[in-house]
C-alpha positions in Angstrom: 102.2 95.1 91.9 101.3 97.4 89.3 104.4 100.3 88.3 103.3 103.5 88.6 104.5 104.5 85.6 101.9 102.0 83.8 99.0 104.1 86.2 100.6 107.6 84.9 100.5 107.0 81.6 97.2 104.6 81.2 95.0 105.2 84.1 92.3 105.0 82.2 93.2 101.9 80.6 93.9 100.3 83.9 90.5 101.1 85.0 89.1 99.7 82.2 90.7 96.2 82.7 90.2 95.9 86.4 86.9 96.6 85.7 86.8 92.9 84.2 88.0 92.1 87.5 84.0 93.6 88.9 86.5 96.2 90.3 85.8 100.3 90.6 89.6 101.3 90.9 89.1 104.9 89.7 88.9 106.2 93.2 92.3 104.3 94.4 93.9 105.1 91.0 93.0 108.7 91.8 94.3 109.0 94.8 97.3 106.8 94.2 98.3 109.6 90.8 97.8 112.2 93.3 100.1 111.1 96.1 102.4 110.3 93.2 102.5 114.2 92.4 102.9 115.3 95.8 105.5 112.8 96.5 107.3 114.3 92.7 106.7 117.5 94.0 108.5 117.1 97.3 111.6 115.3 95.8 111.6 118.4 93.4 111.9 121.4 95.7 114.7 118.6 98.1 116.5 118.8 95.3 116.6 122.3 94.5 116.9 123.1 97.8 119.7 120.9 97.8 121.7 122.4 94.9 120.8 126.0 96.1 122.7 124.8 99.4 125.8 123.6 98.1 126.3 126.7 95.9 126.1 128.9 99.7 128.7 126.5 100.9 131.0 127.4 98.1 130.5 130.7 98.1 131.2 131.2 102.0 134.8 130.7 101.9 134.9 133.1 99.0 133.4 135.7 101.2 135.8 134.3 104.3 138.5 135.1 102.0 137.4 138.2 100.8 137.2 139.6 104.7 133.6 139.5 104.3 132.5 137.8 107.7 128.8 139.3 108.1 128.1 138.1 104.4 129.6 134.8 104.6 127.5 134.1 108.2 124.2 135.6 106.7 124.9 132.9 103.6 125.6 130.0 106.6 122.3 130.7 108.3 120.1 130.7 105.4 121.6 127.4 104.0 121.3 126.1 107.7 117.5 127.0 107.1 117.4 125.1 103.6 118.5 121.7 105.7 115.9 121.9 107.7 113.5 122.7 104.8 115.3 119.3 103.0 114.9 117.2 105.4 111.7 118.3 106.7 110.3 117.3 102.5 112.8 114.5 102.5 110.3 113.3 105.5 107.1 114.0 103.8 108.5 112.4 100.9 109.2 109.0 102.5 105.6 109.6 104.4 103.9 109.5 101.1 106.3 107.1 99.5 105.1 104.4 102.2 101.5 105.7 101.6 101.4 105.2 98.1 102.8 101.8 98.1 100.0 100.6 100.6 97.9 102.1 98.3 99.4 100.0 95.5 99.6 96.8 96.8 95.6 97.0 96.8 95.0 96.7 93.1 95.3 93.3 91.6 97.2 92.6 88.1 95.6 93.6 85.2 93.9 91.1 83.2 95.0 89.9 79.6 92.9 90.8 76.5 91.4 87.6 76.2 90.4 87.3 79.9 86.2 87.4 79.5 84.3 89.6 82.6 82.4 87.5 84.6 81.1 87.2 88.5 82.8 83.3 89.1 83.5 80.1 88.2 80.1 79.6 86.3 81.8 81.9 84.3 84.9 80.6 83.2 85.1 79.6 79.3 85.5 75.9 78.5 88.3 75.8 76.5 88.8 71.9 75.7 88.2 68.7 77.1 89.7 65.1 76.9 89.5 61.4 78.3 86.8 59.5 79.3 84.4 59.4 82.2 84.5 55.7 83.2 81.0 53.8 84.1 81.4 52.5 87.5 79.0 50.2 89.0 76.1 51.1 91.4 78.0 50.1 94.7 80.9 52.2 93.5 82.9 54.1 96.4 83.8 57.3 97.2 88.0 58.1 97.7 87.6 58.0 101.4 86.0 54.8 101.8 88.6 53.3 99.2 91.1 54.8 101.3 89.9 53.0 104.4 88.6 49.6 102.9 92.3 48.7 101.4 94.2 50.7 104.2 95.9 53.7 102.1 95.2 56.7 103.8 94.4 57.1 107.4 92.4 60.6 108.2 91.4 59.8 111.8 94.7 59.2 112.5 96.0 62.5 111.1 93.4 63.8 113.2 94.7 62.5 116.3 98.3 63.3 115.0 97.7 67.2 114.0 94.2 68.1 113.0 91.7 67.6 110.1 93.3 67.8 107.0 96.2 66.4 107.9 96.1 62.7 106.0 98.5 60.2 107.1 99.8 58.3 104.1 100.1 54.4 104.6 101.3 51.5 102.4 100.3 50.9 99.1 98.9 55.1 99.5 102.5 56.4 100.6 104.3 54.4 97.7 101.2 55.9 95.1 102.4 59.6 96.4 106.4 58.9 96.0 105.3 57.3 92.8 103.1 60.5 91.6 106.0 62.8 92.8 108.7 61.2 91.1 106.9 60.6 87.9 106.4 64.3 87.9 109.4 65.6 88.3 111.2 63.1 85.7 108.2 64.5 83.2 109.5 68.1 84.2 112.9 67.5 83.9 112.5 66.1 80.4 110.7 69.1 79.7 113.6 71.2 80.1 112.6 72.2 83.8 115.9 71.9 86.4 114.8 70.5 89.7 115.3 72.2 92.8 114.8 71.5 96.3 113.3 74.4 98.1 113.2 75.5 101.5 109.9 75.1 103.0 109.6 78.2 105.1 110.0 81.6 103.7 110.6 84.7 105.5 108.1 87.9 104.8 110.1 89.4 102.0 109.4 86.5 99.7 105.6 86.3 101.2 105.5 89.7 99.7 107.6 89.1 96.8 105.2 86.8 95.0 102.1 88.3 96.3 100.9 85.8 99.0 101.2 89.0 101.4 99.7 90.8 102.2 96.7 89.6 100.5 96.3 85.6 101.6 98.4 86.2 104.7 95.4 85.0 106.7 95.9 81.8 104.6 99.3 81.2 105.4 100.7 79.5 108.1 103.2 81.8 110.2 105.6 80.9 112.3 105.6 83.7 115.1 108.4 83.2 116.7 110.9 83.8 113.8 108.3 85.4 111.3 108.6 82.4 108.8 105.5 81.4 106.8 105.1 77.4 105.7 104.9 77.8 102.0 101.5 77.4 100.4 103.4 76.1 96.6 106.4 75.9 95.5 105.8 78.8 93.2 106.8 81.1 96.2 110.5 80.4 97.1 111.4 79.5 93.6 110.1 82.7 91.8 112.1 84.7 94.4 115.5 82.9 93.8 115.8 86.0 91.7 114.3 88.2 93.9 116.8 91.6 93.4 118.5 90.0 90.2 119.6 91.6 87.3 119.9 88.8 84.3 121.4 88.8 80.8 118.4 88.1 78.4 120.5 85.2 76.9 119.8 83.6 80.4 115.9 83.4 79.5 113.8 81.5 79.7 114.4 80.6 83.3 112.7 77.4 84.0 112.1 75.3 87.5 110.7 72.7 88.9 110.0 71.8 92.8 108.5 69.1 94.9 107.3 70.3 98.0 104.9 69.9 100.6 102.3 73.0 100.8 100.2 74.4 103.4 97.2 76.4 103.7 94.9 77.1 106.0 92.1 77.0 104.2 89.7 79.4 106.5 86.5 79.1 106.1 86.3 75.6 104.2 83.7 72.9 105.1 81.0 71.2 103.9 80.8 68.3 101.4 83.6 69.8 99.3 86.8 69.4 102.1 85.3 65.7 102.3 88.6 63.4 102.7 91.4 64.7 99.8 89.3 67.4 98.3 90.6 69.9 100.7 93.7 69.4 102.6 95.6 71.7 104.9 99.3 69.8 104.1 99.4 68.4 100.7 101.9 67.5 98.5 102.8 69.5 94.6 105.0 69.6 91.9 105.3 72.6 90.9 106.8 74.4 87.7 107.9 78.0 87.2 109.5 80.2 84.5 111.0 83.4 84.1 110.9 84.8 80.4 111.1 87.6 78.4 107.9 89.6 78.3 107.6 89.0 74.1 107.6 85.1 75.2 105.1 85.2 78.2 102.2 83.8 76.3 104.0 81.0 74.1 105.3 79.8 77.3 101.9 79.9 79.3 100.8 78.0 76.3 103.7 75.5 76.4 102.7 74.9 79.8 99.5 74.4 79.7 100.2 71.4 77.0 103.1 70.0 79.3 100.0 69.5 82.1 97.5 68.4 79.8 99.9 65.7 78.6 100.2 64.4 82.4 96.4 64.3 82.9 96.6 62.2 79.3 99.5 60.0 80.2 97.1 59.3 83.7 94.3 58.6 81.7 92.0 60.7 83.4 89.1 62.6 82.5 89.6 66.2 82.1 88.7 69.9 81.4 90.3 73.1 80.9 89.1 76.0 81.8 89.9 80.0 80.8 89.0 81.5 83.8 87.3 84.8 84.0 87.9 88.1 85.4 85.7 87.2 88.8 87.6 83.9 89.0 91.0 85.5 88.3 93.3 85.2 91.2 95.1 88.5 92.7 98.4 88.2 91.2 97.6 86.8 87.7 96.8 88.4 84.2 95.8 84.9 82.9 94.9 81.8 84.4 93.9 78.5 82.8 92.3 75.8 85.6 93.1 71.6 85.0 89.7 69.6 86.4 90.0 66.0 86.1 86.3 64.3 86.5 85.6 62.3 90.1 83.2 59.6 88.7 82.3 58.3 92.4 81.6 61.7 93.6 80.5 62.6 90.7 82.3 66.2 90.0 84.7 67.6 88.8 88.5 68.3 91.0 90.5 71.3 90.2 93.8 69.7 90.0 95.9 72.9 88.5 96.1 76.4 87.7 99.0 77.7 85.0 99.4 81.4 84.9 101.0 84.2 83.8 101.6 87.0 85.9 103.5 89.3 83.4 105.2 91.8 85.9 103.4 91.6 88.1 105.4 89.8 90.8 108.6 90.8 89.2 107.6 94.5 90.0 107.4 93.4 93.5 110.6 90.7 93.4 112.6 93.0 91.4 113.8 90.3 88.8 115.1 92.0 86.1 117.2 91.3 82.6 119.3 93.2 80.6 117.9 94.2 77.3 119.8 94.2 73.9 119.0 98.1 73.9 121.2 97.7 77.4 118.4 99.0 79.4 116.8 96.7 82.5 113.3 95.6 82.2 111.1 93.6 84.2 110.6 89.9 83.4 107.3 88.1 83.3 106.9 85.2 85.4 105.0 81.8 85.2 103.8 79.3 87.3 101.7 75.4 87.4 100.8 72.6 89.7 102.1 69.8 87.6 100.7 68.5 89.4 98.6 69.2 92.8 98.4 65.1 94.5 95.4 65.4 96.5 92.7 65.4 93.8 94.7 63.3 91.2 94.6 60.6 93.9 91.2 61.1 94.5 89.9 60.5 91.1 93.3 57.8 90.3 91.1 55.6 93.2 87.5 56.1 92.2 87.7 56.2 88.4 90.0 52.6 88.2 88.1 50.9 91.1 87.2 47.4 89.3 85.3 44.1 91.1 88.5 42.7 92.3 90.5 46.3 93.1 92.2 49.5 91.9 93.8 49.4 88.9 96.9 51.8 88.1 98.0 53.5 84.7 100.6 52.2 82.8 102.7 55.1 82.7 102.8 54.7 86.8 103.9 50.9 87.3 107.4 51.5 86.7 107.3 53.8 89.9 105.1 51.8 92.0 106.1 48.5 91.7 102.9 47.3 91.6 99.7 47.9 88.9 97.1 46.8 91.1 95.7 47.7 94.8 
């Protein structure tokens, strides 16, 4: 969420960026500024009104004292008059309060300086590539079929179990996602990240906290009955571990890593494109967060955006990077670079991560603070990455090293498979 002092003091600047964004927010950043001066007003005359009614209430008893009884009862019913007035502004006050932050929670972050404008992903700057796109014979399959010919992943069965996009894992297929999960997290952990294990539900405040609600609430999966949501990344309960948290700045950078299973409804989705793992409604993610201090934001977005390219290497898969622009850009981030790893059977390319920086955006919402060396409290940025989403890593893992006589693994995997061949 944007601070209102930020839209005080730069509306026109905020304007200006969101228009990257294709957005017209001068109308809501109007009315937003003038709430804000209401609301300011209101508090202002409270607490006037306040102080004006503590001085009657001292001075009564001085009158009491002084045998002046009509006085002192004249004094009591006007300042029984300036409660009413309080609370009556104290009321419009909280009215507009709630008001303006509806109003707020509309306008997405503000996009960094280098973020390009642009209508959608046809837009997005290529920023490198790396790998090679294998040459796979005429006959060559597509994931699904792979899946079903050496019995790795059943999706009728899912279907029967849950629903589509629901995969059940089987064999050689379960032991290739323990194997990806594992071989993530120890690359994370080497990387300085400390692992945690998550709940998988979150309750509304932490929804809210990282920005899921409410704008992709319709893409969450609630739990009615005790208001939980299933978690659609990691990202969400481990940024608001520090939701309401004051920390020293020696503390930063904070950095995580979770696997998880994630959940998304995915409304709206179908055609060729949700076609066995390209679009799953349960799927499995590693996922890395940080906490830092604002000057540090973009070195570390850098940093992990190398850490995940060095995955896809050590995989040996195809890939691309992508600086997405300001039509592409999701609600909550400033900056996002996109990880597409090349599907040589289906002939595409998989988005397999997103790494962005969110500056304060969520920690406006979460709260998550540090202590400065000035000894003033400031907002920390926050970070996040799929390193890495499984779904489309297995996809192209299977169709890019199918060979005459199998699947061939990567090297870096066979230690945590136990096998290099399917």
């Amino acid at each position: 969420m944007l601070t209102i002092r930020l839209l005080r003091e730069r509306p026109g600047f905020v304007a200006e960026r969101l228009a990257i964004r294709n957005m017209d927010a001068g109308p809501v950043i109007e009315r937003i500024l003038d709430m804000d001066t209401r609301r300011r007003a209101a508090q202002t005359e409270a607490d006037a009104l306040t102080a004006e009614q503590k001085k009657m209430a001292s001075s009564v008893g001085a009158l009491l004292k002084k045998g002046k009884k009509t006085e002192a009862e004249e004094i009591k019913n006007n300042a029984t008059e300036y409660k009413k007035k309080v609370k009556t502004l104290i009321h419009e006050q909280e009215l507009l309060e709630k008001e303006l932050n509806d109003l707020l929670v509309t306008l997405p972050n503000i996009p960094y300086r280098l973020v390009a404008k642009g209508e959608g992903a046809q837009d997005n700057v290529l920023v490198r590539e790396g790998g090679n796109v294998p040459e796979l014979s005429s006959n060559a399959l597509p994931h699904w079929e792979l899946a079903k010919k050496f019995d790795l992943i059943d999706f009728d069965l899912g279907v029967k179990l849950t629903g589509a996009g629901f995969p059940v894992y089987k064999g050689k297929g379960a032991r290739l996602q323990m194997g990806l999960i594992q071989f993530f997290l120890d690359q994370n952990t080497r990387a300085g990240y400390k692992e945690i294990m998550p709940p998988i539900m979150v309750n509304e405040d932490s929804g809210y906290g990282t920005g899921q609600l409410p704008d992709k609430g319709q893409q969450m999966y609630h739990v009615g009955l005790d208001n939980y949501y299933l978690i659609p990344t990691a990202e969400v309960p481990l940024t608001n571990m520090y939701r309401n948290t004051i920390l020293e700045a020696g503390e930063l950078p904070i950095k995580l890593t979770a696997y998880t299973p994630c959940f998304r409804r995915e409304a709206g989705s179908y055609g060729k494109d949700v076609r066995g793992l390209n679009r799953l409604h349960q799927f499995d993610k590693v996922e890395i967060v940080q906490l830092t201090h604002p000057d540090n934001s973009y070195p570390a977005l850098d940093q992990m955006v190398k850490h995940v390219e060095r995955l896809v290497q050590l995989l040996k898969l195809p890939y691309r990077i992508l600086r997405l622009c300001g039509g592409d850009l999701s609600f909550t981030s400033a900056m996002t670079y996109d990880f597409e790893v090349y599907s040589a059977a289906q002939q595409r390319w998989l988005e397999v991560s997103s790494v962005s920086n969110f500056e304060t955006f969520q920690s406006n919402r979460l709260k998550a603070r540090y202590r400065g060396e000035d000894g003033k409290v400031h907002l920390v940025h926050t970070l996040n990455g799929s390193s890495l989403a499984l779904p489309r890593i297995v996809a192209a893992l299977l169709e890019n090293n199918q060979m005459p006589k199998g699947i061939v693994m990567p090297e870096a995997l066979h230690e945590y498979l136990h096998f290099s061949r399917i």
